[in-house]
Phi, psi and omega in degrees: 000117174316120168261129192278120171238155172269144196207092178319112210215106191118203302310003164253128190213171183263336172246026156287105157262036189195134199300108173249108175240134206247164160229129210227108134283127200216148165217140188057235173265028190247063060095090195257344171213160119260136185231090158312134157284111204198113206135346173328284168304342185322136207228357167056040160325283236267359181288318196317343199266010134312314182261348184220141182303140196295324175279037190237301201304008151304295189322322200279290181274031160290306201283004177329318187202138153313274195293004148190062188308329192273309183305314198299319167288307180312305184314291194316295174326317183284336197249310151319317193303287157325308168320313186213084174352055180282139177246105212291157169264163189308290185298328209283335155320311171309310163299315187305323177302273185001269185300324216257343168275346180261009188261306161317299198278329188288299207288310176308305178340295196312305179293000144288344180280304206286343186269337170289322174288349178281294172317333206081024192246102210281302167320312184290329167270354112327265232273348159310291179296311185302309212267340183286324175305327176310307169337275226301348169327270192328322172309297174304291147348306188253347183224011185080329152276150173249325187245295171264138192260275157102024189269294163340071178252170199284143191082355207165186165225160178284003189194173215205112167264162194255184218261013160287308153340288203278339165303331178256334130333307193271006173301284191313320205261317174291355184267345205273329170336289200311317186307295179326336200248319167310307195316286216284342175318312209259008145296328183267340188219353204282144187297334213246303191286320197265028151293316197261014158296292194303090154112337175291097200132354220299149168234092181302157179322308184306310198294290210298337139298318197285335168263034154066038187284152187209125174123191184301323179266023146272337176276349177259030171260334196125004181250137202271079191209093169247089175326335179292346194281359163306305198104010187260164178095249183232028180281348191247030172227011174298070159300126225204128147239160191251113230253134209238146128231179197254006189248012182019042181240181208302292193273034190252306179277334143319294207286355188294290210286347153254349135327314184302312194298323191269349200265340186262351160283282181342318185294302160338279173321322162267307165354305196272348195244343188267357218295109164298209171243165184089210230287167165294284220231168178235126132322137157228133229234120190059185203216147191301136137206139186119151185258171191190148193224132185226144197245124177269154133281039172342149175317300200279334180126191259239122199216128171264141152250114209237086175266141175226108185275172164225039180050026155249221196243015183231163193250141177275008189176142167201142180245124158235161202226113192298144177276008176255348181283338174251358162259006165296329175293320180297306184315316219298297200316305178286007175293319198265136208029033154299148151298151183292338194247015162274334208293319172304327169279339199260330170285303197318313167305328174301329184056074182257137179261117198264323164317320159313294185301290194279086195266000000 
């Protein structure tokens, strides 16, 4: 008779890049529970809006997360904005589109890297990070920052690239193709990678709706579900599909997010050749009341922003609620029953932020 052991797994581990903790009932080598821990980290953001002024608190839930700091602002922004009823003008929409699809391509790269680095495939997790710098350049270049922008304010944005800018953007971005197309083959095809991919993980159409899954791991189950598909920011002036796939194991969540990566130059491209004219910004005037709720579409999946003003100059509340916060049910679920020398990839693949989640 098999005996059940408890196995800590976390929160520092070597192929984490974030305190993630886990306690794994295992018999033999099999992973019979997962039990999350949650709360490691925690950093009490959302209090802030007590204490900081509403047009100051981009900054504050910019830092929520590095690596999608521009969503995370665009979100606050998009939710105040609706409050008291601001009306963005079309480029500073358009800059938004930009930046928050070159934040999508920083942010799958990086996780190619960190999944190459889970397997042992060390080279492949170099030419990953290395193809992510043309971003982070480009990042720098147009808002001064590489990680936090600080570009995304209520009405608007704060810079502006110009139309030479933007011609060297879609330059950059057309050269980055080819390397990108070597890379991700070999994420896709290589005999060693779809070993320890394939078939590992699976997550059915059903389970990933019935736990309300969002983001590439729900599209590598088969649910057609993309915020963008709303039309806010330049998405409805767009051609925009969403990119699915149906075998919901592991390299089904690879193959989502490198599809992504070509659909968000496309995206880029047309932005840039579409871009109107006129203002940055809108005056903004008074102060929010009334609540108001705005939906994002993050590197990671569908991210809420939920505010509530009382017509002073502190917000009486703002929630925001992370998409890996809602694919935490899904890991546990694709965990139970795995091998144990499976549990780094099948979390990796979830792609989880934990600075998100423990706000």
């Amino acid at each position: 008779m098999s005996k059940r052991t408890i196995i800590p797994f976390g929160p520092q581990h070597p192929v984490l890049p974030e305190p993630v903790h886990l306690d794994l009932v295992i018999e033999d080598e099999r992973v019979v529970e997962a039990i999350p821990s949650i709360g490691y980290i925690h950093r009490g953001l959302e209090k802030l809006v007590e204490k900081r002024e509403f047009t100051e608190m981009v900054y504050v839930i910019e830092r929520i997360c590095g690596i999608c700091s521009f969503g995370h602002g665009w979100g606050y922004c998009k939710s105040v904005e609706g409050n008291m009823g601001i009306v963005v003008p079309d480029r500073a929409e358009f800059l938004r589109t930009i930046w928050h699809e070159l934040s999508r391509i920083h942010s799958h790269l990086l996780w190619l890297g960190l999944l190459a680095d889970g397997f042992g495939f060390e080279s492949l997790f170099m030419h990953s990070w290395r193809l992510r710098e043309t971003v982070l350049d480009i990042f720098e270049k147009t808002t001064g920052g590489r990680v936090i922008f600080s570009v995304c304010k209520l009405g608007g944005v704060r810079k502006d690239i110009d139309a030479d800018g933007l011609k060297e953007i879609v330059r950059l971005l057309a050269g980055m193709k080819a390397e990108l197309k070597e890379l991700t083959d070999v994420f896709l095809d290589d005999y060693s990678v779809k070993n320890r991919l394939v078939g590992v993980g699976v997550l059915s159409r059903d389970e990933a709706a019935e736990l309300c899954t969002v983001g590439p791991m729900a599209r590598a189950s088969g649910l057609r579900q993309d915020i963008r598909m709303d039309g806010h920011g330049a998405y409805a002036k767009l051609n925009f599909e969403p990119a699915v796939e149906t075998d919901g194991d592991c390299h089904a969540r690879c193959k989502v997010r490198v599809r992504e990566l070509f659909q968000s130059i496309d995206l880029i491209t047309q932005c840039a050749e579409s871009m109107p004219d006129g203002e940055l910004s809108v005056p903004v005037k008074g102060s929010p009341s009334g609540e108001f709720v705005a939906r994002m579409e993050q590197p990671r999946g569908e991210a809420y922003y939920y505010s509530i003003g009382n017509g002073s100059k502190f917000l009486e509340r703002m929630r925001v609620r992370t998409p890996t916060n809602m694919n935490i049910p899904a890991m546990v679920k694709t965990l139970q029953g795995c091998d144990l020398a499976d549990v780094p990839m099948l979390i990796l693949t979830v792609d989880p932020c934990i600075s998100c989640t423990e706000r």
